[in-house]
C-alpha positions as CSV (number, residue, x, y, z in Angstrom):
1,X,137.2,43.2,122.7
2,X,140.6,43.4,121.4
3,X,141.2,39.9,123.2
4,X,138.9,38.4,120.7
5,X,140.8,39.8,117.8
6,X,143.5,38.6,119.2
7,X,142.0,35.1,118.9
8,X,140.8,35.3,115.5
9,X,144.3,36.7,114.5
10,X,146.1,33.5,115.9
11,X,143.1,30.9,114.3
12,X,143.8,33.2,110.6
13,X,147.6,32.2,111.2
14,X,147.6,28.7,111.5
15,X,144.9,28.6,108.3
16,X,146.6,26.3,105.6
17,X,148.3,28.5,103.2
18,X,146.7,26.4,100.0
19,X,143.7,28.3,101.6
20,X,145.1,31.3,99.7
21,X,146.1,29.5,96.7
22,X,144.2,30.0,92.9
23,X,143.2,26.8,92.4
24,X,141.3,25.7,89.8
25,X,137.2,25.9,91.1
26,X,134.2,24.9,89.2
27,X,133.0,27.3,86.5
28,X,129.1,26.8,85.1
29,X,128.1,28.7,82.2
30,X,125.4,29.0,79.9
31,X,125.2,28.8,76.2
32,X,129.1,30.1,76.9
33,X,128.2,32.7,79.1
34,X,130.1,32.6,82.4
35,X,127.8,32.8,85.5
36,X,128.3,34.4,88.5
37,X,127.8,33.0,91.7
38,X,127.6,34.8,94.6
39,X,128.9,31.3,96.5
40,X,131.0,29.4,94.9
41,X,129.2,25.8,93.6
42,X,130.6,22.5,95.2
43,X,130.8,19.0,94.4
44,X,129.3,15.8,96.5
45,X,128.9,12.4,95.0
46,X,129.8,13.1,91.6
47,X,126.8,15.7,91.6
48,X,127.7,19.3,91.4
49,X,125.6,21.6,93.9
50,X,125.3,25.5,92.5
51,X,122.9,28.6,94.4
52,X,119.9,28.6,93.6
53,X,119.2,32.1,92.9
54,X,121.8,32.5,90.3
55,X,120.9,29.3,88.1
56,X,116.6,29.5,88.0
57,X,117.6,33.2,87.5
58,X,120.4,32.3,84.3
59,X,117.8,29.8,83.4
60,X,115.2,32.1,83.2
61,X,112.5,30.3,85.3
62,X,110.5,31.6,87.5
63,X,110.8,30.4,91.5
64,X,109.7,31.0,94.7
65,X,110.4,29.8,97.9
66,X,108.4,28.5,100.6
67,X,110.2,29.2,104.4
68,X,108.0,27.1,106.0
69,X,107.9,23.3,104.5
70,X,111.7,24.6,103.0
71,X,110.6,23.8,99.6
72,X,111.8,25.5,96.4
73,X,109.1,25.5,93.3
74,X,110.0,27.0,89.9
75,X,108.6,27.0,87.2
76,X,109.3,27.4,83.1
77,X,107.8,26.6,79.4
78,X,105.0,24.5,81.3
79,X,107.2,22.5,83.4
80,X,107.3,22.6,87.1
81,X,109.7,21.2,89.7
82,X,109.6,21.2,93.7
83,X,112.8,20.7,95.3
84,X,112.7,20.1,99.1
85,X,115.9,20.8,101.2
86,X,117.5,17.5,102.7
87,X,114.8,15.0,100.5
88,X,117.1,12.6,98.3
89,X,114.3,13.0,95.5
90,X,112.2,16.1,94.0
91,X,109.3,16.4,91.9
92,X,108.7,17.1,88.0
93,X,105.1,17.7,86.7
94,X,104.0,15.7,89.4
95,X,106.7,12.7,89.2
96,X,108.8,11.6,92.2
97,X,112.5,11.9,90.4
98,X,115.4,10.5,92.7
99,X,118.5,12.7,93.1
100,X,121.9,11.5,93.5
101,X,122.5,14.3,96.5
102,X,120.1,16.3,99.1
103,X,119.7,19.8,98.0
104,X,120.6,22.0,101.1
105,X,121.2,25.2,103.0
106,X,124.9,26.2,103.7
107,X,125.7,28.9,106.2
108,X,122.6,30.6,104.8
109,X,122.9,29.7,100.7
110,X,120.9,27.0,99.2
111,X,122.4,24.7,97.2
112,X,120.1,22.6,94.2
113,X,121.5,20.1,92.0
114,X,122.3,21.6,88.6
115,X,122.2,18.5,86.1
116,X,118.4,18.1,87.5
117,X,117.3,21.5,87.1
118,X,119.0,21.7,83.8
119,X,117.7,18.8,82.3
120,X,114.1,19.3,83.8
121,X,114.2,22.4,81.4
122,X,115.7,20.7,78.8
123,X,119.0,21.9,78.8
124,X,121.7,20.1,77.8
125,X,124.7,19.8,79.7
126,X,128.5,19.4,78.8
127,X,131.2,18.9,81.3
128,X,134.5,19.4,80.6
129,X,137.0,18.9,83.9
130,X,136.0,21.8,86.3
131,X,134.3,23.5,83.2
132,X,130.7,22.5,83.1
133,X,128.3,24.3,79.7
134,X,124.8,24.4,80.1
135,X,122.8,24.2,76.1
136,X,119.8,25.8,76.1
137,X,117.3,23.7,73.7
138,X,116.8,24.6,70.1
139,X,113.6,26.3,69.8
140,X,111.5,24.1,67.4
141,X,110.9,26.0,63.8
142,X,107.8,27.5,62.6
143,X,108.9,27.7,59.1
144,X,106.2,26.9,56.2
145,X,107.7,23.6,54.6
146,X,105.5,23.0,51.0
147,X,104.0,19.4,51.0
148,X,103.1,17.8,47.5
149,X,99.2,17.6,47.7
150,X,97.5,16.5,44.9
151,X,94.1,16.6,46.2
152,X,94.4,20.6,46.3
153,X,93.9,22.7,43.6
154,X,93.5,26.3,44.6
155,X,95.8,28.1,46.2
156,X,94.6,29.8,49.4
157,X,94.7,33.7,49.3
158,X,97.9,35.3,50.5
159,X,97.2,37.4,53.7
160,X,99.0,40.3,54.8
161,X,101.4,38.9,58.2
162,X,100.3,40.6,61.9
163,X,102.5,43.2,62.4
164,X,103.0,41.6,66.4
165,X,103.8,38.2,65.0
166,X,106.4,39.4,62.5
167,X,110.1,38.5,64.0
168,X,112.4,42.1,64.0
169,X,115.3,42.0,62.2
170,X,118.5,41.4,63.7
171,X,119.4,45.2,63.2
172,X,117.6,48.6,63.7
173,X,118.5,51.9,62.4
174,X,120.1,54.8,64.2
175,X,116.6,56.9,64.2
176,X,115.1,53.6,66.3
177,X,118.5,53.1,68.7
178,X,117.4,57.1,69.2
179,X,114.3,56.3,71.1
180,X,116.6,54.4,73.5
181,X,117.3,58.0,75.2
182,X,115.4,57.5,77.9
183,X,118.0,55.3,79.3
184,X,120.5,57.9,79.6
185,X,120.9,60.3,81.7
186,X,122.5,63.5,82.4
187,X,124.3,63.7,85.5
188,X,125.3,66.8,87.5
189,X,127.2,66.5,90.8
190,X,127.5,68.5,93.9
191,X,130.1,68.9,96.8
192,X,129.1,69.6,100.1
193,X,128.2,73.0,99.9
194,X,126.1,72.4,97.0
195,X,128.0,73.8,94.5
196,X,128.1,72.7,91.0
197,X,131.7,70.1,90.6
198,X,131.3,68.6,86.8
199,X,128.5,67.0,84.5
200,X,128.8,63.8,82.5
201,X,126.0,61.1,81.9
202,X,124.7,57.8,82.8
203,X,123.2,55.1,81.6
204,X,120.1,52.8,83.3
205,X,120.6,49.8,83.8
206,X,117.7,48.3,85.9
207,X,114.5,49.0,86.6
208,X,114.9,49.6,90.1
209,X,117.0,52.8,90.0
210,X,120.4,51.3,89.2
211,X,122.5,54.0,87.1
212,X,125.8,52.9,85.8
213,X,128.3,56.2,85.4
214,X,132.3,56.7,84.9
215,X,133.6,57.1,88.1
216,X,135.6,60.4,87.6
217,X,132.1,61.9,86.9
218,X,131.1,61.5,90.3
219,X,134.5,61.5,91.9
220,X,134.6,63.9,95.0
221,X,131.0,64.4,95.2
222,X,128.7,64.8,98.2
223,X,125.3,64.3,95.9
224,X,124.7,63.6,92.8
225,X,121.3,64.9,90.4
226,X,120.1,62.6,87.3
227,X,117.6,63.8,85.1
228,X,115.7,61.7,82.5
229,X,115.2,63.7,78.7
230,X,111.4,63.6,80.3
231,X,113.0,66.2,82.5
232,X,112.0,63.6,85.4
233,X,115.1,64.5,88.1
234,X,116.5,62.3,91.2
235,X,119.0,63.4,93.7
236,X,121.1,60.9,95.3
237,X,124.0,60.4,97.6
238,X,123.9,56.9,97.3
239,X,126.5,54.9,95.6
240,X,126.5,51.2,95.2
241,X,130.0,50.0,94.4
242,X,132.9,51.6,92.4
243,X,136.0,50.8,90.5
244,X,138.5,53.7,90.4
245,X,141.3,51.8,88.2
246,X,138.6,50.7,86.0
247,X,136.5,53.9,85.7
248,X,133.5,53.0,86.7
249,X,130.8,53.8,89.6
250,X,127.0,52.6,90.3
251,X,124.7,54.5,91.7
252,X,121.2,54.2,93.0
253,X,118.2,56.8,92.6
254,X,114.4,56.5,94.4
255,X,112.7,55.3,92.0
256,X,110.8,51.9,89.9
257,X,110.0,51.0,86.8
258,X,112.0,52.5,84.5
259,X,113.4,52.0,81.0
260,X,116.5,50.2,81.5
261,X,118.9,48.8,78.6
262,X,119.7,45.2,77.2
263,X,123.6,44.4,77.9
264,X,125.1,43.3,74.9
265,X,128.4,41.4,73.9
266,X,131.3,43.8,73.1
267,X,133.5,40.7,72.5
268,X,131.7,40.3,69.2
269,X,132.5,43.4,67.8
270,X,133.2,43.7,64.4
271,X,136.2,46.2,63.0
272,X,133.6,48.8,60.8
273,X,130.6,47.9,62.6
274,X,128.1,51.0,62.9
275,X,127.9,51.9,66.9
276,X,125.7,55.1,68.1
277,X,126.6,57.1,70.9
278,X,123.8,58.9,73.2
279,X,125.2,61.6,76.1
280,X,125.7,64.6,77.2
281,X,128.6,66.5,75.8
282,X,129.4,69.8,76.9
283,X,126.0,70.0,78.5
284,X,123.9,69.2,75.4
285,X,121.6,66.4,77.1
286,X,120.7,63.4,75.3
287,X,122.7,64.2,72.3
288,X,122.9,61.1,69.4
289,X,126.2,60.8,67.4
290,X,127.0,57.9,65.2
291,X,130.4,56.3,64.0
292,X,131.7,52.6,63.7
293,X,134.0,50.7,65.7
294,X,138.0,51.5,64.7
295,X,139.4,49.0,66.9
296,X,137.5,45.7,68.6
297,X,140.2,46.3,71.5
298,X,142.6,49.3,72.4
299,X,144.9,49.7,75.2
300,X,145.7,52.9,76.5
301,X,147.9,53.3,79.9
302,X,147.1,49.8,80.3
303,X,143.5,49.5,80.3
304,X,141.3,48.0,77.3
305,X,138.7,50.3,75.5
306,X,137.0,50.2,72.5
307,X,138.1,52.9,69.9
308,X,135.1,54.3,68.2
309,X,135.0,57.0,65.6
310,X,131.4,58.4,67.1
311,X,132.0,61.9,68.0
312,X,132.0,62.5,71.7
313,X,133.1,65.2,74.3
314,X,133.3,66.3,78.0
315,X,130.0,65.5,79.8
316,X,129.8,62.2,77.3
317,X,131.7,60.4,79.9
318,X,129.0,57.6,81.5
319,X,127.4,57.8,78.4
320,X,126.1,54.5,76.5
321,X,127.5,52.9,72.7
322,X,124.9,50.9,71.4
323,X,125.0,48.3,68.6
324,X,122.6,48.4,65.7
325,X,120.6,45.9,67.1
326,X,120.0,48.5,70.5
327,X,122.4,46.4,72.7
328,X,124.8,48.3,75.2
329,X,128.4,47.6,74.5
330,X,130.3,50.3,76.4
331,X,130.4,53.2,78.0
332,X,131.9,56.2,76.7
333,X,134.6,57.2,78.6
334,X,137.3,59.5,76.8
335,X,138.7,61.1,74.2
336,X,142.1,61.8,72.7
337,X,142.1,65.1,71.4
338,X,143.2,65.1,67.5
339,X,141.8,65.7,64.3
340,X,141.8,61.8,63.9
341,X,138.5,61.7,65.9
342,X,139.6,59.1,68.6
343,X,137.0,58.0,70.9
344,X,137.4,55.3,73.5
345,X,134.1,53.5,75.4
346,X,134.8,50.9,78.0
347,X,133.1,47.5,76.9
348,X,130.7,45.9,78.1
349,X,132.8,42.5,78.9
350,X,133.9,44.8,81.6
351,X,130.7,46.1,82.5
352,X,129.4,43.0,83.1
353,X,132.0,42.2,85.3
354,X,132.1,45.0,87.3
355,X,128.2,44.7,87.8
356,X,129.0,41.4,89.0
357,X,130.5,42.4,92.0
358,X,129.0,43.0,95.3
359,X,126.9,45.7,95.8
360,X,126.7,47.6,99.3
361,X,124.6,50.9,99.8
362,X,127.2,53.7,100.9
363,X,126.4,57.3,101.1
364,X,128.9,59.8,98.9
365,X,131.0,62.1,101.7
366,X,133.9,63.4,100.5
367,X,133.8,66.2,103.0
368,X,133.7,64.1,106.1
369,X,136.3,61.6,104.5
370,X,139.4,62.6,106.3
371,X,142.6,60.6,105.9
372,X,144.9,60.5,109.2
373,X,148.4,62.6,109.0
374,X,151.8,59.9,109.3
375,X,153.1,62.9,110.6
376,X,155.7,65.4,110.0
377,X,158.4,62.1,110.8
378,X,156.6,60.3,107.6
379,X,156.4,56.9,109.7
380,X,153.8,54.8,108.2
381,X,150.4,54.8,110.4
382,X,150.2,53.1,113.6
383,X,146.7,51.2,114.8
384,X,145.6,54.0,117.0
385,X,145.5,56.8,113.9
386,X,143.6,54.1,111.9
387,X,141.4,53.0,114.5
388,X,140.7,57.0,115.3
389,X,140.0,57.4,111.5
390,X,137.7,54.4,110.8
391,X,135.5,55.3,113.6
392,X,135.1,58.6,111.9
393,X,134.4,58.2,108.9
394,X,133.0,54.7,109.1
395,X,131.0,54.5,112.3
396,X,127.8,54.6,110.4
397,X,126.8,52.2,107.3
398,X,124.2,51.5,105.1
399,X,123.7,47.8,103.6
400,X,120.2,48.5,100.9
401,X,118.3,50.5,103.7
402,X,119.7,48.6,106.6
403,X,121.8,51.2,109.2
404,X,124.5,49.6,110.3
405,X,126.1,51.6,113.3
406,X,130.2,49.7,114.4
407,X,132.5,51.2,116.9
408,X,135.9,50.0,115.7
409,X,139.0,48.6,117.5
410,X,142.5,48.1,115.6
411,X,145.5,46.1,116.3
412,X,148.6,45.7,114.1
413,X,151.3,43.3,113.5
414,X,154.3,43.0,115.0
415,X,156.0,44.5,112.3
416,X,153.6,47.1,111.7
417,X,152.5,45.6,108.2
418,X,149.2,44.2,109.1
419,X,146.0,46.0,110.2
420,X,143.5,43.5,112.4
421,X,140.2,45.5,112.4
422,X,137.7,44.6,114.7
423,X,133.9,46.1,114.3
424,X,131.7,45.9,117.0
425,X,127.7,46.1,116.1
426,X,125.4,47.0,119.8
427,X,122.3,47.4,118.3
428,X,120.4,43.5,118.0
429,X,118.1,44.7,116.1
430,X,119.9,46.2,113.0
431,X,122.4,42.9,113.4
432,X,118.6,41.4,112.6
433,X,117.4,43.3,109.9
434,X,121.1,43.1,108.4
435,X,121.2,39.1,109.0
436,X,117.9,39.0,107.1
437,X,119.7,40.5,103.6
438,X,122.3,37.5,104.4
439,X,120.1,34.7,104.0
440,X,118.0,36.4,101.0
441,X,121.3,37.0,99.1
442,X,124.1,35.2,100.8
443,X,126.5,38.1,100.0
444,X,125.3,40.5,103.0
445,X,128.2,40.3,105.6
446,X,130.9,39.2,103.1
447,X,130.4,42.5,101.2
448,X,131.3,44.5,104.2
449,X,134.4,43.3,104.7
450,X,134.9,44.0,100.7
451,X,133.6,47.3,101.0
452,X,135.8,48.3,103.9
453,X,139.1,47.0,102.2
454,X,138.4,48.4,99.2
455,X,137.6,51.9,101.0
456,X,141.1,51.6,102.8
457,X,143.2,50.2,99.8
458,X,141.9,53.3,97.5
459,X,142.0,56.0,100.3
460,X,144.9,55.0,102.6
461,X,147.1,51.8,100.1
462,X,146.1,49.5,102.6
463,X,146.3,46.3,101.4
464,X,146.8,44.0,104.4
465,X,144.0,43.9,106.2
466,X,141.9,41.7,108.3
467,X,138.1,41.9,109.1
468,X,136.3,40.4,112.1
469,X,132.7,41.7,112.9
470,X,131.1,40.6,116.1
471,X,127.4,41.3,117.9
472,X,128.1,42.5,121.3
473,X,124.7,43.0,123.1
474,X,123.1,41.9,126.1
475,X,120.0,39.9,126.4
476,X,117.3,39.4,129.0
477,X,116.2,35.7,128.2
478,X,118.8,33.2,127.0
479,X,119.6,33.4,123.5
480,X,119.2,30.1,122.4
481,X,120.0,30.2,118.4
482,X,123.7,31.6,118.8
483,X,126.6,29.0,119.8
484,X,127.2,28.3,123.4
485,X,130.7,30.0,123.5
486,X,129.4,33.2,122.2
487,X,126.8,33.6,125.9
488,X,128.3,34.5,129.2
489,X,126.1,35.6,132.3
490,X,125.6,39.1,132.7
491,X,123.3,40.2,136.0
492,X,120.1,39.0,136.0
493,X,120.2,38.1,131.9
494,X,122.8,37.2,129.0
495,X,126.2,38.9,127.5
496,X,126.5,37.6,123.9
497,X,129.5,38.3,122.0
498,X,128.8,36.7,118.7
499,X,132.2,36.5,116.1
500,X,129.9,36.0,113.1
501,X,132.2,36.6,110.2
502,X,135.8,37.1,109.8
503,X,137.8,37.5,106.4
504,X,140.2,39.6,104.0
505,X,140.9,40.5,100.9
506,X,143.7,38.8,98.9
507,X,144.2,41.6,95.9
508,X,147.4,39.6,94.7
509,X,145.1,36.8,93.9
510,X,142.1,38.3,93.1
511,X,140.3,36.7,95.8
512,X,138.1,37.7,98.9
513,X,138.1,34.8,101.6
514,X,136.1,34.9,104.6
515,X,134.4,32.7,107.6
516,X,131.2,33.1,108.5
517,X,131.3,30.1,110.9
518,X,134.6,31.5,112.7
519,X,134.5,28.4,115.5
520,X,134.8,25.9,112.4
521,X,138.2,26.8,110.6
522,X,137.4,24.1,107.5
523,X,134.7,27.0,106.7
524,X,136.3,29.4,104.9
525,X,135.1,30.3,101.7
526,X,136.2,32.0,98.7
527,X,134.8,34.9,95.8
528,X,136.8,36.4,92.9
529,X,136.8,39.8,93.4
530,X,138.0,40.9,89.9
């Protein structure tokens, strides 16, 4: 096993070092607002190839995907497309239309041809360098325009307008943003021995169970209970992804079909603009305070907040602002205690960002989190501590319901500096059911690697460290669908030794890189990580 590291070690040292660099890559946004993508979008021919999730999702078209004929088919406003992977040509309301480039599938993302699909919907789009703006069409006006008509001479009765057809107005007042309670939450943590650590609130923010919170609220817990103002309650030990240095931590509860808020646009806050507050201060669940923004942007021990004057206290923390039109635009997070009624809320630019990052299902155990001693001579740790500790604490996973069970190996550097972490999966059948949530979202094994970095930059200040993840298993019949090199003989049936992914996080850069095709070098690819 730790030959193979050794291997992957020498390939990650003769990568070229622009590899690491921040160059400029494409952006694609929409309407000005900055899409995410989970892989970044390439260029081929002139023609600029983007996911396919993330843009029919932006676009807001409907899509599904057939596995069989590999054939995409969305739909939107009455007009329907089918694009086939590898055909130079698609097909729009029943049209043949030629493309310029294939659509295809790349180590498990699909790539579509964004100028097609945003023109099919009528987008327009703008390119600017590496900066490419997708313009949603203008909506065509319903307004009554008079028109001289002679050849009339009454007037027709003026009828009352249908309440349903009647456009709201672009703001609400603070007794309507009060029925938007049910999105917070009051949140009560636990340590291991079930006893009682803190309260604060949360906010919903999809309608799958998704519950954004301030991190210190749920800092140190072992579970965590969120009750609803319906006095609905959910216990979970699940948490999602976190952001100590930015406060903020998403959970996950069992349950569907709930309430969940519209984001809104905290960079379009206005100095005086009426905000409401709903939380849980001192205990007092679902309580409704209202103020107005004091300052658009405040920094305080250099992070950015929004300073509010809405009264808000312990247990508001993870609470939600809203704007007078019912948008979220932060999330309560402090106070600075003076009669000047200072209130800070973290926006929602940041929000947005942090939700933007990926998301891996990890249980909450503080108790058996247990960080390895340097010893009473204070030399920094060597592989053997780490290795000792990982497979502690990190021996079993969770990826969205998928147990992922690793048996770790560690090797350092020469100097000591750099950890090479090795992780070991013996079960084929989780590797399976894992390798499925890679194809559907493309993010599956790179978030690992993420996960695992992050966990030993905020627990031990690591922040040198290497990934590579391997299959180890052994096989009756010949496993045909892995790479040659990986498949030895083994008795009467098969050893594979799969490398499928290999990577690490750059935190000076902002950047995690990663392999998932570790026998091709040229394959590494790249995500921004903040």
């Amino acid at each position: 096993m730790k030959k193979v590291i050794l291997l992957v070690l020498l390939l990650s040292m003769v990568l070229p070092a622009a590899v690491f660099g921040a160059s400029q890559e494409i952006s694609v946004s929409i309407d000005g607002v900055k899409l995410q993508f989970s892989s970044k979008p390439i260029q081929e021919n002139g023609t600029t190839l983007v996911p396919l999730r993330t843009i029919f999702e932006g676009l807001g078209a409907s899509v599904k995907w057939d596995a069989k004929t590999q054939t995409v088919k969305a739909s939107k406003n009455g007009v329907n497309i089918a694009i086939t992977m590898g055909q130079k040509f698609a097909i729009k309301d029943g049209n043949k239309i030629q493309l310029t480039t294939k659509p295809r599938t790349i180590l498990g993302v699909t790539y579509v041809p964004l100028r097609f699909i945003g023109e099919s919907f009528g987008s327009t789009i703008e390119v600017h360098g590496k900066e490419i703006n997708i313009v949603s069409p203008v909506p065509p006006s319903f307004e009554y325009s008079a028109k001289d008509n002679s050849a009339q001479t009454t007037t027709p009765p003026a009828q009352a307008p249908n309440p349903s057809t009647v456009p709201s107005t672009s703001t609400t007042s603070v007794q309507e943003i009060g029925k938007l309670s049910n999105r917070v939450v009051y949140i009560e943590t636990y340590d291991a021995s079930n006893k009682v650590l803190a309260s604060g609130s949360g906010v919903v923010i999809s309608s799958d169970g998704k519950i954004i919170t301030n991190y210190h609220v749920i800092d140190e817990a072992a579970s965590v209970k969120v009750e609803f103002n319906d006095q609905r309650s959910f216990t979970t030990s699940i948490i999602l992804s976190k952001d100590e240095s930015r406060d903020l931590a998403l959970l996950k509860i069992p349950a569907t079909n709930l309430a969940a808020v519209t984001m809104g646009d905290s960079t379009t806050l206005q100095l005086g603009e009426e905000v409401v507050a709903i939380g849980s201060p001192l205990g007092f669940k679902n309580s409704l305070t209202s103020g107005v923004i004091s300052q658009t942007l405040r920094n305080v021990q250099g992070q950015n907040y929004i300073q509010i004057s809405t009264p808000i206290d312990h247990g508001s923390s993870g609470g939600a602002l809203f704007n007078m039109k019912g948008e979220l635009v932060g999330i309560t997070s402090a106070l600075i205690e003076s009669s000047a009624s200072i209130n800070l809320a973290i926006p929602s630019s940041d929000v947005k960002a942090f939700l933007a990052k990926p998301q891996v299902e990890q249980k909450l155990s503080p108790s058996v989190q247990q960080k390895p001693s340097t010893g009473s001579t204070g030399k920094a740790m060597d592989s053997k501590t780490l290795e000792d500790y990982l497979n502690k604490n990190y021996g079993s996973l969770s990826f969205k319901g998928v147990d992922l069970d690793f048996d770790w190996d560690v090797m350092s550097s020469s100097d000591g500096k750099r950890f090479l972490i090795g992780g070991t999966m013996s079960d084929g059948m989780q590797w399976a059911d894992w390798a499925d949530k890679q194809m559907d979202t493309g993010m599956a094994f790179p978030s690992l690697i993420l996960y695992m970095s992050d966990e030993l930059k905020d627990k031990l200040h690591l922040t040198d460290t290497f990934f590579s993840l391997y299959l180890d298993v052994h096989m009756s019949k010949y496993p045909n669908s892995f790479p040659a090199e990986s498949i030895s003989r083994e008795g009467s049936g098969y050893r594979l030794n799969y490398n499928f992914i290999y990577g690490s996080v750059d935190y000076k850069s902002g950047y995690l890189f990663y392999n998932l095709d570790p026998t091709d070098e040229d394959s590494i690819q790249s995500v921004e990580i903040d």
